[in-house]
N, CA, C and O atoms as a MOPAC input file, in Angstrom:
PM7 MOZYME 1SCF
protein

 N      5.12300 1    24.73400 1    -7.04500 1
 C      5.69500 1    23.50200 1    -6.51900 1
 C      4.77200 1    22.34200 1    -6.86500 1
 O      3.56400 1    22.46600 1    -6.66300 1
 N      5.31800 1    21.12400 1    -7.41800 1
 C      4.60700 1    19.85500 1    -7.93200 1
 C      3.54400 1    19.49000 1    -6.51600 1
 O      3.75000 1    19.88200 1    -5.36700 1
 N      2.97900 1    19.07300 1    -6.74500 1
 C      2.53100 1    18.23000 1    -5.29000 1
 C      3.09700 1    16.80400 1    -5.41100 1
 O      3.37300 1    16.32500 1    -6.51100 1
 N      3.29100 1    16.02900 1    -4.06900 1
 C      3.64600 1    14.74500 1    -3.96700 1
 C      2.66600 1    13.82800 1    -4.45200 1
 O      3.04500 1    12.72700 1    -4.85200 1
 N      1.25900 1    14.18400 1    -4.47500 1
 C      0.27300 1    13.27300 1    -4.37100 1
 C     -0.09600 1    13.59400 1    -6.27100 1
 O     -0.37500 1    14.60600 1    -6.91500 1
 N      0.11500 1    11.99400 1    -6.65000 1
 C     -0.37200 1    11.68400 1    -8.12600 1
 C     -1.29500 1    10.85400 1    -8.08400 1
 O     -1.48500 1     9.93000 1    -7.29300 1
 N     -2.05600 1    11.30400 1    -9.22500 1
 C     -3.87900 1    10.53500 1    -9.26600 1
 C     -3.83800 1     9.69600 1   -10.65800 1
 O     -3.44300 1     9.76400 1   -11.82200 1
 N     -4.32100 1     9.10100 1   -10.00400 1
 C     -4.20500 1     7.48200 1   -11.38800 1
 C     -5.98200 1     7.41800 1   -11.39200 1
 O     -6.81200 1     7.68600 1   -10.52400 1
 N     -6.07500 1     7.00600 1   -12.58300 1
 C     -7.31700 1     6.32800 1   -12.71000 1
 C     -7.32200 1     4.85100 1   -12.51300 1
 O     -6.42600 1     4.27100 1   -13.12500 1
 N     -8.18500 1     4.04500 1   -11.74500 1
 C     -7.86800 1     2.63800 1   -12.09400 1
 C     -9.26100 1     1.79300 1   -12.13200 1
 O    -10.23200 1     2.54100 1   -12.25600 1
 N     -9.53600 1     0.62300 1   -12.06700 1
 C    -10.75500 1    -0.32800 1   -12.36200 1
 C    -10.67000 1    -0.87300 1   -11.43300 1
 O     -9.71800 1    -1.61000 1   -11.17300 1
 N    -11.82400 1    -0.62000 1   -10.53600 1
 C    -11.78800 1    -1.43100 1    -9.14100 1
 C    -13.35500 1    -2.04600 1    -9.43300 1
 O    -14.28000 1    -1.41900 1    -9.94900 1
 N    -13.38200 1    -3.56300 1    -8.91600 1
 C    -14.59900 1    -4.04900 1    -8.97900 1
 C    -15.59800 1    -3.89800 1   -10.88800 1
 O    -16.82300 1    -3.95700 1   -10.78400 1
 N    -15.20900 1    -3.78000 1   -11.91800 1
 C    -15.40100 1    -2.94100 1   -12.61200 1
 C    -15.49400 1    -1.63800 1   -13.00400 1
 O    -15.48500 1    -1.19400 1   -14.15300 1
 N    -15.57800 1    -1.09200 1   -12.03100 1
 C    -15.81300 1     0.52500 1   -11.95000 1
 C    -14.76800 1     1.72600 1   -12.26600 1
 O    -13.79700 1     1.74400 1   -11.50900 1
 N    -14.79300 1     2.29100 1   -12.82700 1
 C    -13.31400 1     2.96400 1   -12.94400 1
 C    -13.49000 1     4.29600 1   -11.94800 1
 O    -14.57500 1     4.84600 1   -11.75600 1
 N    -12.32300 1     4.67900 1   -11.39800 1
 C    -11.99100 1     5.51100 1   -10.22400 1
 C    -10.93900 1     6.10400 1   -10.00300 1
 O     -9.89100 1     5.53500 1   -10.30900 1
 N    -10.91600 1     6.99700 1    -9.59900 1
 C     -9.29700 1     7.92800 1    -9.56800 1
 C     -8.81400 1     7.70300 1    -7.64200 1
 O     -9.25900 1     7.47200 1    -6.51800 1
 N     -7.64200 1     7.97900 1    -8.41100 1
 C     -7.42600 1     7.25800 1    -6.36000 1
 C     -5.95300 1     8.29600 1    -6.63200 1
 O     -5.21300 1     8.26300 1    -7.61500 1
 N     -5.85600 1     9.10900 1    -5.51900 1
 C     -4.55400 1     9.72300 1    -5.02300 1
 C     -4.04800 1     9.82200 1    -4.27100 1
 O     -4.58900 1    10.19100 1    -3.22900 1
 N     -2.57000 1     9.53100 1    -4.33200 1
 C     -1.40900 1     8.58100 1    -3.74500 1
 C     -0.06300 1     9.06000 1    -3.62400 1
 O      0.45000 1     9.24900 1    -4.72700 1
 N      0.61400 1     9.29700 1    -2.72900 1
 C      2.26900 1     9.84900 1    -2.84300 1
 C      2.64700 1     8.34100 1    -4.12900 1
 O      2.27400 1     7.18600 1    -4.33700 1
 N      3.73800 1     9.50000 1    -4.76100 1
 C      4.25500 1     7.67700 1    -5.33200 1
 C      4.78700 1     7.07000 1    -4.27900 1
 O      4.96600 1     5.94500 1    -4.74400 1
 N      5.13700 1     7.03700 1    -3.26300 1
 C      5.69500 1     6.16700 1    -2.61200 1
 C      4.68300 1     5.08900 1    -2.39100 1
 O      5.22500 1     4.04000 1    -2.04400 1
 N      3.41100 1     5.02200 1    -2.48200 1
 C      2.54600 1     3.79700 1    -1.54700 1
 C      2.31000 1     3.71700 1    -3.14700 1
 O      2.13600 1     2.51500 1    -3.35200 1
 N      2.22100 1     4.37500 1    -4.33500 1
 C      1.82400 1     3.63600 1    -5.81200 1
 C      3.12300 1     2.72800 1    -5.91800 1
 O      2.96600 1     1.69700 1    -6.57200 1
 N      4.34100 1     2.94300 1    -5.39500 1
 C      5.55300 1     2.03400 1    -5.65500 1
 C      5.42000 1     0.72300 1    -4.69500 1
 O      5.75100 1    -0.38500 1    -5.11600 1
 N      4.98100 1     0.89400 1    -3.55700 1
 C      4.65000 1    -0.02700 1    -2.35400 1
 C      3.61900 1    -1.01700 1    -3.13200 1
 O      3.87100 1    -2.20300 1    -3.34600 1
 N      2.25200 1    -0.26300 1    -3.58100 1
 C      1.19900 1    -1.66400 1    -4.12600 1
 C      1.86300 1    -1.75500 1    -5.11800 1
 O      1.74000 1    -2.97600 1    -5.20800 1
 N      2.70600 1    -1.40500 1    -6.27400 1
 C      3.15900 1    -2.15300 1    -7.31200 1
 C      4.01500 1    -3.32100 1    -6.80400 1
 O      3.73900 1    -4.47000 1    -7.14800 1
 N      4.91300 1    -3.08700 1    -6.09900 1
 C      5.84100 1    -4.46900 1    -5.43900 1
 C      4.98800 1    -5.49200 1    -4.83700 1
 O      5.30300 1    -6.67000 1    -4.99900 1
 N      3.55300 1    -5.07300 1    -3.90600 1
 C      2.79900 1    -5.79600 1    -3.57200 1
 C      2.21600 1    -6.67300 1    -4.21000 1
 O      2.01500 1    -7.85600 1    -3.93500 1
 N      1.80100 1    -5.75500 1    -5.52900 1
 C      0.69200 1    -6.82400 1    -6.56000 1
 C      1.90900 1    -7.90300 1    -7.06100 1
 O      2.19900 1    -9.09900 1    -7.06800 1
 N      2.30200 1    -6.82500 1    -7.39200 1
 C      4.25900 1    -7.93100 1    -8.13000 1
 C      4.21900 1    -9.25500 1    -7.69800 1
 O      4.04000 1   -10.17200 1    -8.50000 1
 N      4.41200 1    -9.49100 1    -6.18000 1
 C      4.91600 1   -10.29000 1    -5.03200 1
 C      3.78300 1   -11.30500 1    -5.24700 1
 O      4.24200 1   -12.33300 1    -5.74600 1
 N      2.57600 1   -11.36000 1    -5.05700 1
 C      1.44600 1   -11.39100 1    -4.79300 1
 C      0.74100 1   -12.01500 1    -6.45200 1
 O     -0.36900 1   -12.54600 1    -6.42800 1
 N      1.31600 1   -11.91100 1    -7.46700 1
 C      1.29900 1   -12.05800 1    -8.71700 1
 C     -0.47900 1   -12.09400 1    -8.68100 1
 O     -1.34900 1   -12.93000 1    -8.43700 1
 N     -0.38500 1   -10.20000 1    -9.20500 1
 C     -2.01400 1   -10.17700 1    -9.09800 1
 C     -1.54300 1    -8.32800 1    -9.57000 1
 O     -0.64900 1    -7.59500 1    -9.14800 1
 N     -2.72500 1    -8.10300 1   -10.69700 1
 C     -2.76400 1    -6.84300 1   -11.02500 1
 C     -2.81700 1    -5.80600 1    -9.99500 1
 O     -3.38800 1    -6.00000 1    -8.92100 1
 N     -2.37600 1    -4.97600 1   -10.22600 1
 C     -2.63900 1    -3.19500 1    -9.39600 1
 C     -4.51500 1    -3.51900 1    -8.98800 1
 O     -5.02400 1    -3.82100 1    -7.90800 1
 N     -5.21500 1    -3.27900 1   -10.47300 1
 C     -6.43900 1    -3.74500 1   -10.13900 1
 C     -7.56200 1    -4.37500 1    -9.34100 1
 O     -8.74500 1    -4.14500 1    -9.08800 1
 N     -6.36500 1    -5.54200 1    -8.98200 1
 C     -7.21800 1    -7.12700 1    -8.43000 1
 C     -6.75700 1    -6.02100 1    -6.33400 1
 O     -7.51500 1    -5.58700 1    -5.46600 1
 N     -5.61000 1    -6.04100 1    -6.42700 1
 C     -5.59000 1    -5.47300 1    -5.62900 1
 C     -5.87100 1    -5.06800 1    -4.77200 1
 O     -5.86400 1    -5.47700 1    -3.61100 1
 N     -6.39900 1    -3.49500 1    -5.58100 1
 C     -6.86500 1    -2.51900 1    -5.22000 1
 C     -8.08900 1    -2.81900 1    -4.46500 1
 O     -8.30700 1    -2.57500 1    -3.27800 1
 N     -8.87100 1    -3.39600 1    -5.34300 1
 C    -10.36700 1    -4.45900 1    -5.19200 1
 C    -10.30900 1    -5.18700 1    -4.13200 1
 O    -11.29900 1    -5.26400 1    -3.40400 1
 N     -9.30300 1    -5.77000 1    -3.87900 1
 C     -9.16300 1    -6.53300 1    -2.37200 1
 C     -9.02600 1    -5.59300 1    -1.43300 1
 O     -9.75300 1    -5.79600 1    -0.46000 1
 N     -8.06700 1    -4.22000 1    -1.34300 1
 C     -8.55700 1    -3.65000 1     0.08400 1
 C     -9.67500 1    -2.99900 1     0.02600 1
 O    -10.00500 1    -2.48900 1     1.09700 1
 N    -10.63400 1    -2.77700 1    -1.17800 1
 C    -11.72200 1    -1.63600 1    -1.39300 1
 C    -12.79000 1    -2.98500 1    -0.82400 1
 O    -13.84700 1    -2.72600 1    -0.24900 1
 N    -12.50800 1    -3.87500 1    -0.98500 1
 C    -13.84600 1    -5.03200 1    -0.39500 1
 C    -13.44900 1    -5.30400 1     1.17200 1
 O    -14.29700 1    -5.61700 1     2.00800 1
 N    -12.13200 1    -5.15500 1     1.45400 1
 C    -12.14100 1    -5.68500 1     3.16100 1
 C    -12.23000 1    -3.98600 1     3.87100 1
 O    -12.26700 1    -4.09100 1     5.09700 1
 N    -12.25600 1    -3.07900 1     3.59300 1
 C    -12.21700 1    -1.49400 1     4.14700 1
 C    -13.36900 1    -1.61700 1     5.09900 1
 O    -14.31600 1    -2.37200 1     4.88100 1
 N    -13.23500 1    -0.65300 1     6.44600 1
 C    -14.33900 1    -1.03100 1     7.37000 1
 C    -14.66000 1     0.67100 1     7.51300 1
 O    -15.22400 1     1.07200 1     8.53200 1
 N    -14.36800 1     1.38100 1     6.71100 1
 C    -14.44500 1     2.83500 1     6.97400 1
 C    -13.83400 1     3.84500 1     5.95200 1
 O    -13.39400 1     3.30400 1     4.93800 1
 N    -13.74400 1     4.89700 1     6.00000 1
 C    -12.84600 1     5.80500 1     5.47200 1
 C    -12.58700 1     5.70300 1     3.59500 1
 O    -13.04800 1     4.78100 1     2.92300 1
 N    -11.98300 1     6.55500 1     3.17100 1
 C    -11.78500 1     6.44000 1     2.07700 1
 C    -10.88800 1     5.97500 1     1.30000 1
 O     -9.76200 1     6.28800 1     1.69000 1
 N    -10.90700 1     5.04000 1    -0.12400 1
 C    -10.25200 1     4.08900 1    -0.98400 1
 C     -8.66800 1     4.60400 1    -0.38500 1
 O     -7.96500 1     4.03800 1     0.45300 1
 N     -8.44400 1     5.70700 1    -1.04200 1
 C     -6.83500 1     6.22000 1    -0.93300 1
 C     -6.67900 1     5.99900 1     0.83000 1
 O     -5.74800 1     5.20700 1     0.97600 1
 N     -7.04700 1     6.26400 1     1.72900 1
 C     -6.67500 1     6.30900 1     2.83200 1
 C     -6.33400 1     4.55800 1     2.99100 1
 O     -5.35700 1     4.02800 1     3.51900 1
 N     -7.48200 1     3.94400 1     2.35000 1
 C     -7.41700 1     2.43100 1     3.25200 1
 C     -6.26600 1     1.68000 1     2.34800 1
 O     -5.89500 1     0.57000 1     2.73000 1
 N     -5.68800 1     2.25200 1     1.15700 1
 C     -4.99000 1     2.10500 1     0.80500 1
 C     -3.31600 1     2.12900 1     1.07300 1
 O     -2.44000 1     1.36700 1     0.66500 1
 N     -3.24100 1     3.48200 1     2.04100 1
 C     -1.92700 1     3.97900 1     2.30200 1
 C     -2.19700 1     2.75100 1     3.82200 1
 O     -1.24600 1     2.01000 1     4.07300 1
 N     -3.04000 1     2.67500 1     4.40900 1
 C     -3.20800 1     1.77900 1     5.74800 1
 C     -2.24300 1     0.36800 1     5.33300 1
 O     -1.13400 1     0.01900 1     5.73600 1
 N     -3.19700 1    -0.25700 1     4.34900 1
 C     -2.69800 1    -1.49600 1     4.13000 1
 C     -1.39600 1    -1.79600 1     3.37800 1
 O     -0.97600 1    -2.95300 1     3.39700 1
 N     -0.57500 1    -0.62900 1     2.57100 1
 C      0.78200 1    -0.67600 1     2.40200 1
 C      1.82600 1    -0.76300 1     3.55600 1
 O      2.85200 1    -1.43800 1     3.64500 1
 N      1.00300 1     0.50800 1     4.77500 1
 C      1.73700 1     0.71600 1     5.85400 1
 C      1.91100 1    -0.57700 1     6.80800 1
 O      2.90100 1    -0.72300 1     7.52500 1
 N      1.03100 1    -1.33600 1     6.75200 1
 C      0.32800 1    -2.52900 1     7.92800 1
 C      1.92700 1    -3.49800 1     6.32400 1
 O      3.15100 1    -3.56800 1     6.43500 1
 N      1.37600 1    -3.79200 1     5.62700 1
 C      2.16300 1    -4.81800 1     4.87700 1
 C      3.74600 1    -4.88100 1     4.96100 1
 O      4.47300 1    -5.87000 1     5.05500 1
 N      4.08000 1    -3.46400 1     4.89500 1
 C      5.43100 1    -3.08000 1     5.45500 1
 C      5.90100 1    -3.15800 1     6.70600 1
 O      7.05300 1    -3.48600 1     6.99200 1
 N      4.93000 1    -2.82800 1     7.57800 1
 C      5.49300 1    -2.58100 1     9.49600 1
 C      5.14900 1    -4.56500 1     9.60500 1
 O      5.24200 1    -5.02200 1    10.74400 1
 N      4.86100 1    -5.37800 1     8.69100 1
 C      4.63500 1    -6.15500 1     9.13400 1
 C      5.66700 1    -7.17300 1     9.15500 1
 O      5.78400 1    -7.97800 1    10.07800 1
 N      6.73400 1    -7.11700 1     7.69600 1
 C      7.44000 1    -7.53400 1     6.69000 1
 C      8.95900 1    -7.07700 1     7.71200 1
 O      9.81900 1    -7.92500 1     7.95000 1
 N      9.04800 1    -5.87400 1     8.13300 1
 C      9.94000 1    -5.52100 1     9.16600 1
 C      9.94800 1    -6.29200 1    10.58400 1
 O     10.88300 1    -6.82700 1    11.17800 1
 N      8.82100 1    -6.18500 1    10.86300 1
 C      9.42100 1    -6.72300 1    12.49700 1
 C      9.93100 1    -7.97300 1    12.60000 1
 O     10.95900 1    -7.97000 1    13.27600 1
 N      9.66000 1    -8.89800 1    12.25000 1
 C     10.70800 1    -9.91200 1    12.44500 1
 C     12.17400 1    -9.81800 1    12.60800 1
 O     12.96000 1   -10.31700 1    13.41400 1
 N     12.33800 1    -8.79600 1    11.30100 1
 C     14.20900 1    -8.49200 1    11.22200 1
 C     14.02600 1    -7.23200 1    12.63200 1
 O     15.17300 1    -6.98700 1    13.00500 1
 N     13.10500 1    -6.49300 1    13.39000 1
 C     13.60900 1    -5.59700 1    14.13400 1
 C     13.29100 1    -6.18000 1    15.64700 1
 O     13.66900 1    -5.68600 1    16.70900 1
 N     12.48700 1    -7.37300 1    15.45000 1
 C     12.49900 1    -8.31300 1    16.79200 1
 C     13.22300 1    -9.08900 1    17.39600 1
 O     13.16000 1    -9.53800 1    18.54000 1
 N     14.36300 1    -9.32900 1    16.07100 1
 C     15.12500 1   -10.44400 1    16.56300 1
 C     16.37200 1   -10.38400 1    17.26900 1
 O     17.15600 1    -9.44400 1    17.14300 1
 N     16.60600 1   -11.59300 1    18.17000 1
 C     17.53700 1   -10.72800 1    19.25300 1
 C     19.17300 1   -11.06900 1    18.99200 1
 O     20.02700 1   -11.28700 1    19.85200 1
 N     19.31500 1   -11.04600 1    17.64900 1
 C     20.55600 1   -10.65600 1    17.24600 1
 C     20.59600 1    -9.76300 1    16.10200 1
 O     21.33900 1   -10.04700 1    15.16200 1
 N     19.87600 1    -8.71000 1    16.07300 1
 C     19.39100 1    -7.53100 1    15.21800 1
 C     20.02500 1    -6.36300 1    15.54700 1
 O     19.57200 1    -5.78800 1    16.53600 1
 N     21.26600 1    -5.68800 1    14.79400 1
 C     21.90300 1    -4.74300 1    15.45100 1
 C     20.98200 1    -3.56200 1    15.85600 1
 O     20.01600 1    -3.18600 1    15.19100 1
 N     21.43900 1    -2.97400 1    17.14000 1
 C     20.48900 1    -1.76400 1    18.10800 1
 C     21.21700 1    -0.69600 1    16.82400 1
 O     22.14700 1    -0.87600 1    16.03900 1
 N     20.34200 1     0.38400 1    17.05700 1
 C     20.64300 1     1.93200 1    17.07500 1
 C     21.84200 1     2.53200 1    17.54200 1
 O     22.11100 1     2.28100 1    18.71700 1
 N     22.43800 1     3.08200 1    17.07400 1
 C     23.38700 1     3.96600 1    18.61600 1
 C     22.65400 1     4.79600 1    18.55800 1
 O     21.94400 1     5.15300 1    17.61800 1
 N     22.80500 1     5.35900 1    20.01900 1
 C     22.36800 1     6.71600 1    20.63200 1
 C     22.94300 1     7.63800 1    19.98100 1
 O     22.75200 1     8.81700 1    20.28100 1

């Protein structure tokens, strides 16, 4: 069975580094950098310089997750936002 998690090499800070990632959060920072009009690279480099712990790939999947739950709540706060049914 494949695994979910694919390893890229990339250039962070100059340095080159392998970082592994579901594609789903490599598809998340690509739309990010996209949006953001700024390489995968430049990026990457920006959460590897603000990280207060833990490792590249982890602080990585953090700050896709935080960019997304962030980008949502407005549309799931607002109080003409259709509910769930039970």
């Amino acid at each position: 069975m494949k695994s979910p998690v694919v390893k890229r090499s990339i250039v962070v800070a100059g340095h080159k580094t392998s970082v592994s990632l579901e594609e789903a959060f490599w598809n998340g920072m690509k739309e990010i950098s996209g949006l953001r009009n700024m390489t995968l690279s430049e990026l990457v480099g920006e959460i590897d310089s603000n990280r207060q712990q833990g490792n590249l790939s982890s602080a990585i999947r953090l700050f896709v997750l935080d960019y997304f739950r962030t980008r949502a709540m407005p549309a799931a706060a607002a109080p003409d936002a259709p509910r769930p049914q039970a």
